[in-house]
Every structure is written in structure tokens, then in C-alpha cells.
N, C-alpha and C positions, 0 to 999 in steps of 0.2 A: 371578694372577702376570702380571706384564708378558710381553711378546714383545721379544724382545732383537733388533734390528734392526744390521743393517752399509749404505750405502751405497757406492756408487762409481758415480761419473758427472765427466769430462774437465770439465765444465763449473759453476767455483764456484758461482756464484749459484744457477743450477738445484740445485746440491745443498744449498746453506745453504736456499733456498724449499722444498723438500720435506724437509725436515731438521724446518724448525718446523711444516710443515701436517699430520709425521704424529706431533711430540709433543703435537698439542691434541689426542690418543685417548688417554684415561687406562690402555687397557692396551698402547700402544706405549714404545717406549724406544728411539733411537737410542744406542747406544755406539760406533761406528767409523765413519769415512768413508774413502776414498782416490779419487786423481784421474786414477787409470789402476789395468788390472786385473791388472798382475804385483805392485804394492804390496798389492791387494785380497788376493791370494790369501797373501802372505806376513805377512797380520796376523790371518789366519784361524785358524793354529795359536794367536795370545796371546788373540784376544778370544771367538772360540768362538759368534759370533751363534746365533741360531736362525732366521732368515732373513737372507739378503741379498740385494739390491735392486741390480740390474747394469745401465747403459747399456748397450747391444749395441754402439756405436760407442765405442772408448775405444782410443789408444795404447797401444804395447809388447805388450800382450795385448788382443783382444776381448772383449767380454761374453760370447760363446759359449763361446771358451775360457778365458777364468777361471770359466766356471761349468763346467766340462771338469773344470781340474783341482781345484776346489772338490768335486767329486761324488767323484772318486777320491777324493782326501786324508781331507776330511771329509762323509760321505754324509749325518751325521745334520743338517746345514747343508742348508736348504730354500733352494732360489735362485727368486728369479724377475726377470725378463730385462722391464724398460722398453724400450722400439723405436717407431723412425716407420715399422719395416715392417712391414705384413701381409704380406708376400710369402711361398707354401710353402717356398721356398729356405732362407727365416731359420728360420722354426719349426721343421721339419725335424730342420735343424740344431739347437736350441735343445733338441728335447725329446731327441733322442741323448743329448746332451752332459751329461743329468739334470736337467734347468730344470721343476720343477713351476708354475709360473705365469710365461704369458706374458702383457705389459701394452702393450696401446698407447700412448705418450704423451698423446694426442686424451684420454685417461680420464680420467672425471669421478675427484676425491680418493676420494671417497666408493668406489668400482671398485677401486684398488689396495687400501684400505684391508679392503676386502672380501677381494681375494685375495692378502694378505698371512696375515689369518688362518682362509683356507681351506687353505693350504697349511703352515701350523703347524699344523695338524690332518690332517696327512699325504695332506690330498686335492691335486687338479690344478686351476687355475684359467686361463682364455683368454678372453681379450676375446670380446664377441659375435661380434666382427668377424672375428678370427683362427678361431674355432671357423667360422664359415660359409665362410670359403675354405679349411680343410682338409677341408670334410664336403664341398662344391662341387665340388673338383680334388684330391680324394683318389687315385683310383685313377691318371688321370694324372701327376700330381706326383712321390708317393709312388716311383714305379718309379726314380726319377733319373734321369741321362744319365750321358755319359762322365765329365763333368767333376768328380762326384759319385763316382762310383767309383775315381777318382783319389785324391779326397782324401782316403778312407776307407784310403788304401793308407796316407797316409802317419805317422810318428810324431810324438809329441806334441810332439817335439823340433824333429822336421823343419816342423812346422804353424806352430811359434814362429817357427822363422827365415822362414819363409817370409813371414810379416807383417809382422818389421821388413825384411827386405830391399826386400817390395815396399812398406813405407815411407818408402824410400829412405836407410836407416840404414847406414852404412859397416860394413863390416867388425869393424874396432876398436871401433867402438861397440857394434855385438851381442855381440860377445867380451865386453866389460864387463858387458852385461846379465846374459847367459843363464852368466856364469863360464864360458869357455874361450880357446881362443886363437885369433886370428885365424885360423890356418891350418888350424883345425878350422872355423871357421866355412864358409872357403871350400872347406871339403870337402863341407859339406851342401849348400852353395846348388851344388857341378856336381852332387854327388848326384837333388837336386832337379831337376835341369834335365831330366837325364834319365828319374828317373820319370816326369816329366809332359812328355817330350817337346818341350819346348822350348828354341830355342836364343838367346833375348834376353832382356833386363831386362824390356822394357816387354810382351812376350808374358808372365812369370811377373806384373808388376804386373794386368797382364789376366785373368789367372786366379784374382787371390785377390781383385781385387774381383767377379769374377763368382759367387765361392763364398761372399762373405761373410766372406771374414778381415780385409778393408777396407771406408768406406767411404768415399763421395765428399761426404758430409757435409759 
């Protein structure tokens, strides 16, 4: 029986190129793509993947957190997270969030192809690379800092707005996305200000790329 595959990755081509190199494995199947990860997670209810394949860098929603709210909504949906980071910061994050295989981009087809159906078989898959800097700076890493316990503070709600704001999406514009009203919007973002202690734009944009809800990609 095939493996029912979802894509999402911002970037066409890269995903039509990895689209064909992983239906020449007679037991893959791509059926879904999207090109940001709030589309990914809202087509997750109709097509029901049995893995899906997440850029970490993506509009409107991150690859972390569309594989966030992927893990809640649908757990028995295996994710694994594409990245040009090894950084503990991402992974970290990544494996919280429920991401059974992380992938470096650098990886050979043959690598994801592997830990696509290492993780349909309910096991965890991690680059050599990613596996040798969490065994490396485990014990450091692992503890986090401030900025980490911040984030952990906040809601799934609050962690959305927080990434289009510090993508610099107006007000009206998040209201459309996330369905509310402007004026709830700007109740999160002073909300926000103040759990995380800051009093500017470009101090909140600072903080959600340091945590990884942006990147400078």
C-alpha cells in the first residue's frame, strides 16, 4: 500500500522538484500540496495524508506551527519538518510541536525518502547532522533561556499573531486571516507586548525571529 504524502513549501518549484523525485518510489503518492502552512493545516481535515513534508520557513503560519496544530487536530498525521537549520533552537522546537522526522535540505533524496517511511512506521527520524548537535549541546541547549520560557507562556492564538505581526501584516489583514476583528487583533498584539515585555514593533519582530516563528530567509 502506498504512503499518502501532503507537501507544503512557499516555494513552487522546489515543491513541484520534490513532488516528482518522490513519486519515482513506487510506494509514495503525493496527493496534496500548499504554499503556506495555514492552507496546509486546513486541507488536512479533506485529504487526511499519512505524512506530511513541512518547510520550517513558510508565510501566515511556520512549519513548526502548522505541524503544532497538525499534532493536536490530527495526531495519527506523521510530520516531518525540511530546514537549512541544524540549530537546537529549531529542533527543539520542532520535536515539542510533535514532528517525528527532522530533514536537512543538504539531504541526499535517498535520506528523506528513508525518513518518510521510518516515521509511517511510527518510529523518529533526524539527520546525522541534527542528531550529533542535540547529543553535542544537549544538556546546554535543552535548559533554554528566557526567551524560551516566554514562548511556552504563550497561546496558540497569541503565537499566530505574533508571526503575522512580526511579518509585518496590518491589523485588517490578520483579522481576515485568523476570522476576527481588528480590534481583537490589537488586543492580542498589547496583550503580547506585555507578556513578553516589550514596548516596540521591531523589539517583538526581534523576538520571533530569535525564537524561530520567522525567518530571515
Amino acid at each position: 500500500m502506498s504512503i499518502r504524502l501532503f507537501l507544503a513549501d512557499d516555494h513552487n518549484v522546489l515543491r513541484a522538484g520534490l513532488r516528482f523525485l518522490l513519486e519515482t518510489y513506487p510506494d509514495l503518492v503525493v496527493i496534496g500540496e500548499a504554499n503556506n502552512g495555514r492552507d496546509a493545516v486546513r486541507l488536512m481535515a479533506k485529504l487526511r495524508p499519512d505524512v506530511a513534508v513541512l518547510d520550517i520557513a513558510m508565510p501566515e503560519l511556520n512549519g513548526i506551527e502548522t505541524a503544532r496544530q497538525i499534532h493536536l487536530e490530527y495526531p495519527q498525521i506523521q510530520v516531518i519538518i525540511l530546514s537549512m537549520h541544524a540549530s537546537n533552537k529549531y529542533i527543539y522546537q520542532a520535536l515539542k510541536a510533535g514532528v517525528r522526522g527532522y530533514i536537512l535540505k543538504e539531504a541526499a533524496a535517498d535520506e528523506l525518502v528513508g525518513a518518510i517511511r521510518e516515521v509511517h512506521a511510527g518510529r523518529r527520524y533526524l539527520s546525522p547532522k541534527v542528531a550529533d548537535e542535540l547529543i553535542g549541546d544537549y544538556l546546554d541547549m535543552h535548559l533554554g533561556g528566557e526567551g524560551e520560557a516566554q514562548l511556552d507562556q504563550l497561546s496558540e492564538r497569541e503565537r499566530a499573531v505574533l508571526q503575522l505581526v512580526a511579518e509585518g501584516k496590518s491589523s485588517n489583514q490578520i483579522a481576515e486571516l485568523l476570522n476576527l476583528s481588528p480590534k481583537t487583533v490589537d488586543s492580542y498584539r498589547s496583550r503580547l507586548m506585555q507578556k513578553l515585555g516589550l514596548n516596540d514593533l521591531p523589539s517583538l519582530v526581534k523576538f520571533a525571529i530569535q525564537q524561530g516563528l520567522i525567518s530571515l530567509e
